[in-house]
PDB file of N, CA, C and O in Angstrom:
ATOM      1  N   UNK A   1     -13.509  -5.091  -4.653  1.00  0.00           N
ATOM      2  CA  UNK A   1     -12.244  -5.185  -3.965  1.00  0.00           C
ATOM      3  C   UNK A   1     -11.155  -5.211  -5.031  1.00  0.00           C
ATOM      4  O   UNK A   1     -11.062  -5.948  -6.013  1.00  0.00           O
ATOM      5  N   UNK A   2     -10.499  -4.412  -4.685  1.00  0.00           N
ATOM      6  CA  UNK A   2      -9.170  -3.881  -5.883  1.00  0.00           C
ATOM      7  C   UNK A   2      -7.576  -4.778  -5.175  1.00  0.00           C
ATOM      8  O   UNK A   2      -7.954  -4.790  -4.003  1.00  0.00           O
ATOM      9  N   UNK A   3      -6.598  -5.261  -5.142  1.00  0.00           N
ATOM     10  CA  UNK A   3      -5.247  -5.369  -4.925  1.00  0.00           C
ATOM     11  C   UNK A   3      -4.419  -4.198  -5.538  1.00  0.00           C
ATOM     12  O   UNK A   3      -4.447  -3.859  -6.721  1.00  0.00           O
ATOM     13  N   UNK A   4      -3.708  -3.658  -4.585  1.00  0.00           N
ATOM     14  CA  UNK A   4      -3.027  -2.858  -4.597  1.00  0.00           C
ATOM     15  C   UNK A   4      -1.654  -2.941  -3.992  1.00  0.00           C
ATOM     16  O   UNK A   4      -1.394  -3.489  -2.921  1.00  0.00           O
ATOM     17  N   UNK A   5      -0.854  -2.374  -4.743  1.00  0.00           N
ATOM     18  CA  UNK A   5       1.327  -2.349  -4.416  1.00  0.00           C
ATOM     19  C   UNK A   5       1.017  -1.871  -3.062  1.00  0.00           C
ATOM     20  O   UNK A   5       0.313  -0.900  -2.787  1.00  0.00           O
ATOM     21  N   UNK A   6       1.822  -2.921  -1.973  1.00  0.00           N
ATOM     22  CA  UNK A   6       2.259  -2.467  -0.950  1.00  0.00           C
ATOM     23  C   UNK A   6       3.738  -3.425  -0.759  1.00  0.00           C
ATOM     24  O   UNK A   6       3.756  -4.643  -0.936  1.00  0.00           O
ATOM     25  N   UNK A   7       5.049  -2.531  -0.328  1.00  0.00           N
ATOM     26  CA  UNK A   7       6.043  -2.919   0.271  1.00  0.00           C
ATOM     27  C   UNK A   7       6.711  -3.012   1.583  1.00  0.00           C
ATOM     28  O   UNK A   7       7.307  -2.071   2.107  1.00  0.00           O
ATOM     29  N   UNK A   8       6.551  -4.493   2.218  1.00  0.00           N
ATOM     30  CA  UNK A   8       7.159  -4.323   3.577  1.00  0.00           C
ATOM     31  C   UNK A   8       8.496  -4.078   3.852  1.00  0.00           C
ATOM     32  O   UNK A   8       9.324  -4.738   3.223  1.00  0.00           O
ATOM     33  N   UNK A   9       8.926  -3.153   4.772  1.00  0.00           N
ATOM     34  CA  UNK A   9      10.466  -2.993   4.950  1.00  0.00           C
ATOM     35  C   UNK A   9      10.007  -0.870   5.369  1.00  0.00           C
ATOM     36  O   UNK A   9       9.251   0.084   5.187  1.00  0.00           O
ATOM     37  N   UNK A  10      11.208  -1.396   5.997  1.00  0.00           N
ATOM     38  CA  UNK A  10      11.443   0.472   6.325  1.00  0.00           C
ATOM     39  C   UNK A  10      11.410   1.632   5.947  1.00  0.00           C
ATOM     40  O   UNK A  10      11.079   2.704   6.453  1.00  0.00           O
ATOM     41  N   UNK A  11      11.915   1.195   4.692  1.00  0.00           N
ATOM     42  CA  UNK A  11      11.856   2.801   3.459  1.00  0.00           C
ATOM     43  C   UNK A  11      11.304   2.380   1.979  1.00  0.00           C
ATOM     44  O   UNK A  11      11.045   1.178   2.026  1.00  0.00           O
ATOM     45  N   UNK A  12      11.199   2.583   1.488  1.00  0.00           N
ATOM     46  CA  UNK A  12      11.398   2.449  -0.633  1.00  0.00           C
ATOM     47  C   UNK A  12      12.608   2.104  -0.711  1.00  0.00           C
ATOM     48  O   UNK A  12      13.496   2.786  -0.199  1.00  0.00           O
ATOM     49  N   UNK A  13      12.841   0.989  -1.362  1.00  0.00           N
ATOM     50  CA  UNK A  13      13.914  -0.225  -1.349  1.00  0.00           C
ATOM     51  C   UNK A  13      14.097   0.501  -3.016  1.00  0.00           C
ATOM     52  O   UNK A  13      13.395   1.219  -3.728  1.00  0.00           O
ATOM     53  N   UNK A  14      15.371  -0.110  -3.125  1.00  0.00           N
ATOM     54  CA  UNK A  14      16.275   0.193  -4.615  1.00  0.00           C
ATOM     55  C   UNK A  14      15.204  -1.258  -5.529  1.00  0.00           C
ATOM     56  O   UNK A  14      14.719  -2.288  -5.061  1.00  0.00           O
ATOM     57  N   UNK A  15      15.193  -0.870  -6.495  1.00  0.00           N
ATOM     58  CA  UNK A  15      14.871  -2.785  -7.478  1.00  0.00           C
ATOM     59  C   UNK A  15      15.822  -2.891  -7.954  1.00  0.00           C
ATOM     60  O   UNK A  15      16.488  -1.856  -7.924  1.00  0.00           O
ATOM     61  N   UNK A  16      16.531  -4.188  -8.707  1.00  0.00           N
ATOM     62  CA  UNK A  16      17.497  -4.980  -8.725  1.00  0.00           C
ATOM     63  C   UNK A  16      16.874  -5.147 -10.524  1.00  0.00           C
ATOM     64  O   UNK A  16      15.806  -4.761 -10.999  1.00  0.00           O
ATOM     65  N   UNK A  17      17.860  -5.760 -11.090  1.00  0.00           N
ATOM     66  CA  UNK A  17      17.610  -5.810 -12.524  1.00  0.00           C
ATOM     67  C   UNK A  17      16.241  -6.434 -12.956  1.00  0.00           C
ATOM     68  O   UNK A  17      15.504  -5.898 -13.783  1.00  0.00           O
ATOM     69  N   UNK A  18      16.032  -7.337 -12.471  1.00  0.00           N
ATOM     70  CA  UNK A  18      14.639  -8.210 -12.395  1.00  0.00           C
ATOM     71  C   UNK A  18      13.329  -7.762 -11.964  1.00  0.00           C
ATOM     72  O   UNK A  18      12.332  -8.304 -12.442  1.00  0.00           O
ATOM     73  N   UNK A  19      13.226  -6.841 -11.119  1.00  0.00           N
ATOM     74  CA  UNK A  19      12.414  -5.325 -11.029  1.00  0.00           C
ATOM     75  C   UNK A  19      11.930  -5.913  -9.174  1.00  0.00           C
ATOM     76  O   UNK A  19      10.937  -5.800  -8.454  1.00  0.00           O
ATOM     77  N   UNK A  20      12.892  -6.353  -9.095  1.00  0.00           N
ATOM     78  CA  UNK A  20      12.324  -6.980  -7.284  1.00  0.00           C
ATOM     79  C   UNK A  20      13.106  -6.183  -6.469  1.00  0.00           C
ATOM     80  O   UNK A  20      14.159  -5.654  -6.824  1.00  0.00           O
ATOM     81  N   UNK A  21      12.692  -6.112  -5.584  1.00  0.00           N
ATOM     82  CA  UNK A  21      13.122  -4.969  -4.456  1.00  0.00           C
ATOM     83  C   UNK A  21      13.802  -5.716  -3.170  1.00  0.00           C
ATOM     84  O   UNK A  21      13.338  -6.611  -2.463  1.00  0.00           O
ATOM     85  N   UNK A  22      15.429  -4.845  -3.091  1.00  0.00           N
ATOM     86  CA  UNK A  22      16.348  -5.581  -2.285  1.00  0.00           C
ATOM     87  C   UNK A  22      15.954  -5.397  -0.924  1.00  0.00           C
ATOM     88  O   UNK A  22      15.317  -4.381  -0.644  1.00  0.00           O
ATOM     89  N   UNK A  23      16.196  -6.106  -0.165  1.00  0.00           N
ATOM     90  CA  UNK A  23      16.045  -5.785   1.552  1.00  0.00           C
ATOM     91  C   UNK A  23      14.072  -5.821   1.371  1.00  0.00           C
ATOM     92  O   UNK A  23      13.514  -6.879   1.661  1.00  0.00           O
ATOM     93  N   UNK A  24      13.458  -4.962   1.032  1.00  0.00           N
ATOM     94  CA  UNK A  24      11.977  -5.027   1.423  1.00  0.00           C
ATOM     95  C   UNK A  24      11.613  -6.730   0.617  1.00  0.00           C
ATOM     96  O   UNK A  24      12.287  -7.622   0.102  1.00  0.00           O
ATOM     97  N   UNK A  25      10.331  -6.506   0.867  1.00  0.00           N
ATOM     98  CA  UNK A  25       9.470  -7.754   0.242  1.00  0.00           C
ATOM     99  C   UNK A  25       8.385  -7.141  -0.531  1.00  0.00           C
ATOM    100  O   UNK A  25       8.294  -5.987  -0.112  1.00  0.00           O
ATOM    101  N   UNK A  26       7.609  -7.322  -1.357  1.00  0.00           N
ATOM    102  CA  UNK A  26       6.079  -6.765  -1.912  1.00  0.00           C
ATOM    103  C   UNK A  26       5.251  -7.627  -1.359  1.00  0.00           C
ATOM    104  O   UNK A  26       5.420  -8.845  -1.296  1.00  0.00           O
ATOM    105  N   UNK A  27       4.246  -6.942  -0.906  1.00  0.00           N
ATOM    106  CA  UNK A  27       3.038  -7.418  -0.136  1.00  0.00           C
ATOM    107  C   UNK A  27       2.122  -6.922  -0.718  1.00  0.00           C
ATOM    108  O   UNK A  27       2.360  -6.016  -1.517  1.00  0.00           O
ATOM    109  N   UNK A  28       0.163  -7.575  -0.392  1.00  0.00           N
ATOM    110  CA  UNK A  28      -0.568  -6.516  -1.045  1.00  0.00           C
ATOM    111  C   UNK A  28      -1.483  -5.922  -0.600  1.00  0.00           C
ATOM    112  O   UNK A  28      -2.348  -6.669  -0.143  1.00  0.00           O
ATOM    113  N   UNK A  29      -1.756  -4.543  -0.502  1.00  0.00           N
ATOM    114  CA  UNK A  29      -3.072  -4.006   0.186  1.00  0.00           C
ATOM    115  C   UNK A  29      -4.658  -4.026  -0.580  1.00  0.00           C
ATOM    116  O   UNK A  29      -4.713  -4.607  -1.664  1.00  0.00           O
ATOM    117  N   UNK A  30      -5.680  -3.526  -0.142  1.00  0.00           N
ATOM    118  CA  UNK A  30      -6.891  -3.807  -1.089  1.00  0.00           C
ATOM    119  C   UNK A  30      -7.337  -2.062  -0.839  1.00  0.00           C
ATOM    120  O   UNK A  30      -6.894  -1.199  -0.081  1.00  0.00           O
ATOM    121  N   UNK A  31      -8.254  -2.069  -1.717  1.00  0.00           N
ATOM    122  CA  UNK A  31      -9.016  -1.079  -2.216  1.00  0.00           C
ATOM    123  C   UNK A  31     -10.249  -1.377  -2.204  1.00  0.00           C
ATOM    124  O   UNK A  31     -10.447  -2.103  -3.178  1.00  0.00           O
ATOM    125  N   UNK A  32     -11.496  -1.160  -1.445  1.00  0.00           N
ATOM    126  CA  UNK A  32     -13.054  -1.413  -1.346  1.00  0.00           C
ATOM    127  C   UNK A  32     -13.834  -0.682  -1.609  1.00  0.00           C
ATOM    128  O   UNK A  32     -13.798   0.360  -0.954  1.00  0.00           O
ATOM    129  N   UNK A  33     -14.894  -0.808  -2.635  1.00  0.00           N
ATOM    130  CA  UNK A  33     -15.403   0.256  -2.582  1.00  0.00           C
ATOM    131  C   UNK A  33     -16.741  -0.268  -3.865  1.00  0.00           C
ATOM    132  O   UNK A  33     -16.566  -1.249  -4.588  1.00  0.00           O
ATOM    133  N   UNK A  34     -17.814   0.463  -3.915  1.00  0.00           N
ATOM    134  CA  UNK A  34     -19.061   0.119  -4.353  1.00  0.00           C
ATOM    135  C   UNK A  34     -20.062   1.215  -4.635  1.00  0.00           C
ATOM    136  O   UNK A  34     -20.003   2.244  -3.963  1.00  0.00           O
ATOM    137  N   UNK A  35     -20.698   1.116  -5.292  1.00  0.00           N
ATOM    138  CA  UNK A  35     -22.185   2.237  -4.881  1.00  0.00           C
ATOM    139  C   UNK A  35     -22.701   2.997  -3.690  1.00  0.00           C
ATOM    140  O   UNK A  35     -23.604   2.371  -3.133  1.00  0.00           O
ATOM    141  N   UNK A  36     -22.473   3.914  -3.238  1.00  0.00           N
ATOM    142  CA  UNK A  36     -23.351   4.094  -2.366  1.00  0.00           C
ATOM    143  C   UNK A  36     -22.450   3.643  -1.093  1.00  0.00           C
ATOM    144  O   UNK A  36     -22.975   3.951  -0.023  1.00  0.00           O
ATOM    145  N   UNK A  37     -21.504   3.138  -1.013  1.00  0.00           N
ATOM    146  CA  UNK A  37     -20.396   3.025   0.573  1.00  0.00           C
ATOM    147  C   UNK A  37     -19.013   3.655   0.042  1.00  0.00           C
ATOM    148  O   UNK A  37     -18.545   3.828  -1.084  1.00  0.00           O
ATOM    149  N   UNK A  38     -18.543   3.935   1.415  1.00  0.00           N
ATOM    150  CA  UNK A  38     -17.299   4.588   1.515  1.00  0.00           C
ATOM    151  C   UNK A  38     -16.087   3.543   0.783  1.00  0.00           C
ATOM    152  O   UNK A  38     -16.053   2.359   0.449  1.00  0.00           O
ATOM    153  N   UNK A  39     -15.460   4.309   0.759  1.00  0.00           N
ATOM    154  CA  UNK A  39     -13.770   4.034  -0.206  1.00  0.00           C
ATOM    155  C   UNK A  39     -12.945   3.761   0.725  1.00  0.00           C
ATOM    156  O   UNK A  39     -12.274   4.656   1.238  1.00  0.00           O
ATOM    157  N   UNK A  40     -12.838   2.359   1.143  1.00  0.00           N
ATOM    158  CA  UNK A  40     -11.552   1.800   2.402  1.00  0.00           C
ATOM    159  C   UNK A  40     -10.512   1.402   1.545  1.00  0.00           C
ATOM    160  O   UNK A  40     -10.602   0.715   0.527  1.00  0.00           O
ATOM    161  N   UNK A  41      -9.130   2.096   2.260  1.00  0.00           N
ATOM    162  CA  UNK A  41      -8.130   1.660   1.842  1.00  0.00           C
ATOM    163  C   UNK A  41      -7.260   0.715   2.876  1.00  0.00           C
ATOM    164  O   UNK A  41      -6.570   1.316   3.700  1.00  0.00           O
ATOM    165  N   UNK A  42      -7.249  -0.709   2.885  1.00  0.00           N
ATOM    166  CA  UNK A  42      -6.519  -1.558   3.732  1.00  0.00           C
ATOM    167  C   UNK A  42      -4.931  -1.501   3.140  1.00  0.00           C
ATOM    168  O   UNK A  42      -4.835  -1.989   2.014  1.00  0.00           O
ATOM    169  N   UNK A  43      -3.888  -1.071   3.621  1.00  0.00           N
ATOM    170  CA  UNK A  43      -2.925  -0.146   3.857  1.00  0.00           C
ATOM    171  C   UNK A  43      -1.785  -1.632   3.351  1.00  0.00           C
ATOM    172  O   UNK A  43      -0.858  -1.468   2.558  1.00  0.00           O
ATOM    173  N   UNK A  44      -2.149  -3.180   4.078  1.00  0.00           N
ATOM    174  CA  UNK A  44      -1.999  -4.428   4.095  1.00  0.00           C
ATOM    175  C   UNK A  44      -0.079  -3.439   4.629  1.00  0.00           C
ATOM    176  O   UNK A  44       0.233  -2.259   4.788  1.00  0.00           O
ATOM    177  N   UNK A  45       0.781  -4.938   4.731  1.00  0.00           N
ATOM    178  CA  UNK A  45       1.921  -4.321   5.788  1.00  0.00           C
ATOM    179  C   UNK A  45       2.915  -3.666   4.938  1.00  0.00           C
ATOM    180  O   UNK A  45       3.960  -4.184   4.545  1.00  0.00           O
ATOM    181  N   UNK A  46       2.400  -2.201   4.628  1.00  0.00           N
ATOM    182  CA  UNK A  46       3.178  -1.197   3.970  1.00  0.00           C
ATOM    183  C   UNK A  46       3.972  -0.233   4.472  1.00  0.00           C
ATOM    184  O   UNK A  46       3.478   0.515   5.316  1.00  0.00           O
ATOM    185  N   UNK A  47       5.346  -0.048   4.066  1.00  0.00           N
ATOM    186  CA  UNK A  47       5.870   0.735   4.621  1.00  0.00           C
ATOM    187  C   UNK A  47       6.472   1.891   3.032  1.00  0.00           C
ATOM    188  O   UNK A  47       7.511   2.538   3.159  1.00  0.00           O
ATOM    189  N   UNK A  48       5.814   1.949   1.956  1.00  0.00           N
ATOM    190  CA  UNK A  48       6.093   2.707   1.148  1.00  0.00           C
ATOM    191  C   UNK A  48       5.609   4.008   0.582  1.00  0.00           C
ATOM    192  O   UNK A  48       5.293   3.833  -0.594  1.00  0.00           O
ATOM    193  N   UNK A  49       5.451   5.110   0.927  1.00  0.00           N
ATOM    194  CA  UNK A  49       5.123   5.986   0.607  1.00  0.00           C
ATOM    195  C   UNK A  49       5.246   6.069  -0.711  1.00  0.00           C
ATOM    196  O   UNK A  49       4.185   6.553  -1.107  1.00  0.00           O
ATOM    197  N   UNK A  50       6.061   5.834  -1.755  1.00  0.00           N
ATOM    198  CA  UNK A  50       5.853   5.709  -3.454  1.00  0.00           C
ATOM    199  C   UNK A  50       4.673   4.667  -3.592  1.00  0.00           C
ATOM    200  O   UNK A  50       3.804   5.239  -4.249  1.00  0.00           O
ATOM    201  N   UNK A  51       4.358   3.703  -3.344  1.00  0.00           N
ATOM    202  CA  UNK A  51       3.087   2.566  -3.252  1.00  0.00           C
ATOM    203  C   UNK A  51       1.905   3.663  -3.143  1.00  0.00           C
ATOM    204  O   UNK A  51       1.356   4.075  -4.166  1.00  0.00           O
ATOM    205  N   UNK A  52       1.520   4.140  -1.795  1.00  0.00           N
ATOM    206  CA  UNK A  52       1.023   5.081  -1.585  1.00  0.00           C
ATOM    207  C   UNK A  52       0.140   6.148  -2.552  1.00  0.00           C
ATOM    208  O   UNK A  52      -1.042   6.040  -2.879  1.00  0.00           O
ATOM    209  N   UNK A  53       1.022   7.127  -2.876  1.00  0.00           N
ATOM    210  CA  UNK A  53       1.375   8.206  -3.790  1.00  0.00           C
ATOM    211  C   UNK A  53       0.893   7.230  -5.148  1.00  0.00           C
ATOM    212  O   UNK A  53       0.436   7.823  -6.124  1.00  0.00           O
ATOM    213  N   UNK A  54       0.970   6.222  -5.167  1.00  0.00           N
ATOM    214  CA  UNK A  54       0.500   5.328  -6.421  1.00  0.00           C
ATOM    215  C   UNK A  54      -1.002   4.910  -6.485  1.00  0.00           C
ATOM    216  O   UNK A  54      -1.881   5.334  -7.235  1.00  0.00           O
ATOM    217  N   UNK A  55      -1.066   3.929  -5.461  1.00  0.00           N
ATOM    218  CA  UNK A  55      -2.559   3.691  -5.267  1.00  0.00           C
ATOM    219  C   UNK A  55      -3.815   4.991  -5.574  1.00  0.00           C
ATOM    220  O   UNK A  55      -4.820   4.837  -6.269  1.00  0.00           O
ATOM    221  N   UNK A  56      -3.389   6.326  -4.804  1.00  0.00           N
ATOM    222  CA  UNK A  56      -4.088   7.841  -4.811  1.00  0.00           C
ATOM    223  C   UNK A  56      -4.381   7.878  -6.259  1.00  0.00           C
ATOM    224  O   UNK A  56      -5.512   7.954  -6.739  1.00  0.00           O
ATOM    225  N   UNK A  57      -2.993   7.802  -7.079  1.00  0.00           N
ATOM    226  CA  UNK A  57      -3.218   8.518  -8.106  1.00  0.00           C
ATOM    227  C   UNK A  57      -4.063   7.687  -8.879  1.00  0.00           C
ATOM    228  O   UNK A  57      -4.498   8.384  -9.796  1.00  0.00           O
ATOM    229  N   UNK A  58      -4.543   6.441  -8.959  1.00  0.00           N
ATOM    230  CA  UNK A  58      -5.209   5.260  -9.388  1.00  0.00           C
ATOM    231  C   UNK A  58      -6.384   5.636  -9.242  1.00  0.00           C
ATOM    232  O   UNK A  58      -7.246   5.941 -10.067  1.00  0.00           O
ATOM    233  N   UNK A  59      -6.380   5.583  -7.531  1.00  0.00           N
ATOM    234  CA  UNK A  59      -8.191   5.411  -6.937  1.00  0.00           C
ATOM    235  C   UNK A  59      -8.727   6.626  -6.941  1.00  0.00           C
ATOM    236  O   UNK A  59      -9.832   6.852  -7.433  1.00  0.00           O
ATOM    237  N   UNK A  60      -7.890   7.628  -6.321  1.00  0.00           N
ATOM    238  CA  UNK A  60      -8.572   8.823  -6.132  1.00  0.00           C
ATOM    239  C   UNK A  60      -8.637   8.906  -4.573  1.00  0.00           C
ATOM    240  O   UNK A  60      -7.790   8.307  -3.909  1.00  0.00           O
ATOM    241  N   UNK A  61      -9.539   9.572  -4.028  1.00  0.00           N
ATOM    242  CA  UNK A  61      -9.534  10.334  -2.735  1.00  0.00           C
ATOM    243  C   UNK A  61     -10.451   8.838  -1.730  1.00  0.00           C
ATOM    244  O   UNK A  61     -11.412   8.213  -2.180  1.00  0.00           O
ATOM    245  N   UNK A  62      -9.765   8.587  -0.294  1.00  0.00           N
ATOM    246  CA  UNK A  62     -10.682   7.377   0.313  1.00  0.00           C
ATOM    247  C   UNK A  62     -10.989   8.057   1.304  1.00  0.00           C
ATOM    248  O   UNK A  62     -10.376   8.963   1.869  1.00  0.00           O
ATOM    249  N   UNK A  63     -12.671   7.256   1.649  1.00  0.00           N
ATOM    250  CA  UNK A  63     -12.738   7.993   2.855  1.00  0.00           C
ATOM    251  C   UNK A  63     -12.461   7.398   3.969  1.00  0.00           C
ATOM    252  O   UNK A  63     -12.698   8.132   4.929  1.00  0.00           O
ATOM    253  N   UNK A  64     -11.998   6.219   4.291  1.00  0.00           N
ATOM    254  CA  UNK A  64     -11.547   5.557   5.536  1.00  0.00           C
ATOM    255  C   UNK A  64     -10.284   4.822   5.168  1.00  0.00           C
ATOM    256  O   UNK A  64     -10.260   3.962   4.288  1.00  0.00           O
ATOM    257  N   UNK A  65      -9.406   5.134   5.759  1.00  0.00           N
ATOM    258  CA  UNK A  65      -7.848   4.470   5.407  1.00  0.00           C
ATOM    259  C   UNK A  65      -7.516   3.607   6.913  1.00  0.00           C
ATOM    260  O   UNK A  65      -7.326   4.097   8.026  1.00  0.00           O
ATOM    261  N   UNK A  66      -7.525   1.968   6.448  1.00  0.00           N
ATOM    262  CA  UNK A  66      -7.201   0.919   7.514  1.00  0.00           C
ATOM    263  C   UNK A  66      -5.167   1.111   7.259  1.00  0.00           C
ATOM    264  O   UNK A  66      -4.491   0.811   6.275  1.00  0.00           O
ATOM    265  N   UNK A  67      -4.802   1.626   8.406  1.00  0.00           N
ATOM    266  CA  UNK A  67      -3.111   1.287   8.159  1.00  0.00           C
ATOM    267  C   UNK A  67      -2.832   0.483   9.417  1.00  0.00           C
ATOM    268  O   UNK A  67      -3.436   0.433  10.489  1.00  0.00           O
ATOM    269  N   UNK A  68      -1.408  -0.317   8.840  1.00  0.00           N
ATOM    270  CA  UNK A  68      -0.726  -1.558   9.554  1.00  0.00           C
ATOM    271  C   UNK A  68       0.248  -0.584  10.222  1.00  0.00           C
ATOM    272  O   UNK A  68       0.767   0.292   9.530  1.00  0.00           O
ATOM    273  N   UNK A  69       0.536  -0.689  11.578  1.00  0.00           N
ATOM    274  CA  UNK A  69       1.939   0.041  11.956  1.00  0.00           C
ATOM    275  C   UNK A  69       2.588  -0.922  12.934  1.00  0.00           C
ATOM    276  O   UNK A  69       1.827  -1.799  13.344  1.00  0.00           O
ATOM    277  N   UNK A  70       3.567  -0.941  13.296  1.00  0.00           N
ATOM    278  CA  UNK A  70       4.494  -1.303  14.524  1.00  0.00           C
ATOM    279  C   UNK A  70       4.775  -0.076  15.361  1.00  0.00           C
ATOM    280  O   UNK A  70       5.224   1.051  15.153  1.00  0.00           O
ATOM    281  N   UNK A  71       4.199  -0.960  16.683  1.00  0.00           N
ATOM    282  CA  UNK A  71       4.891   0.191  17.656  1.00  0.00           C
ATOM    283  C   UNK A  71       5.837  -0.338  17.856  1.00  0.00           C
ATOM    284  O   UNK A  71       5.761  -1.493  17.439  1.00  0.00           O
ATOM    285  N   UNK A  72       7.185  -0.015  18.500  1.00  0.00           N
ATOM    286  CA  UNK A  72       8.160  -0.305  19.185  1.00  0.00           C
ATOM    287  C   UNK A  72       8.222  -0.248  20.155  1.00  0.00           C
ATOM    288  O   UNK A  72       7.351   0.588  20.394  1.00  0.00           O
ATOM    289  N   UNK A  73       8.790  -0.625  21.417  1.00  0.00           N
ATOM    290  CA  UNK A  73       9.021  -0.162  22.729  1.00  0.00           C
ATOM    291  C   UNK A  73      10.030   0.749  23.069  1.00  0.00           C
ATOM    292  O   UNK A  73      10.171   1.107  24.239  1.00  0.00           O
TER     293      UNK A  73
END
């Protein structure tokens, strides 16, 4: 089990001098994976496509991706 960048909030937030991100929060997702079983990516409550695009380029290709969403009404 790996921890992996995930940011809650609506879009990819600006960072601030201190390298923290305004309006979102950082949260963290996991990465699973072993011998012989599939590559789960738990998504944890991300709304960042740069996070994303990050984790890939790290892990490589998963074969089951757990994602967090909100529906709205």
């Amino acid at each position: 089990m790996t921890g992996v960048p995930a940011v809650h909030g609506p879009a990819d937030g600006q960072r601030d001098e201190g390298g923290n991100v305004n309006v979102n929060c950082e949260v963290t997702g996991f990465v699973l994976s072993g011998a012989g079983i599939p590559t789960v990516y738990l998504s944890g409550d991300n709304a960042s496509i740069g996070a994303v695009a990050e984790i890939a380029a790290r892990t490589g290709p998963v074969d089951v991706a757990v994602l967090f969403v909100a529906m709205r009404p």
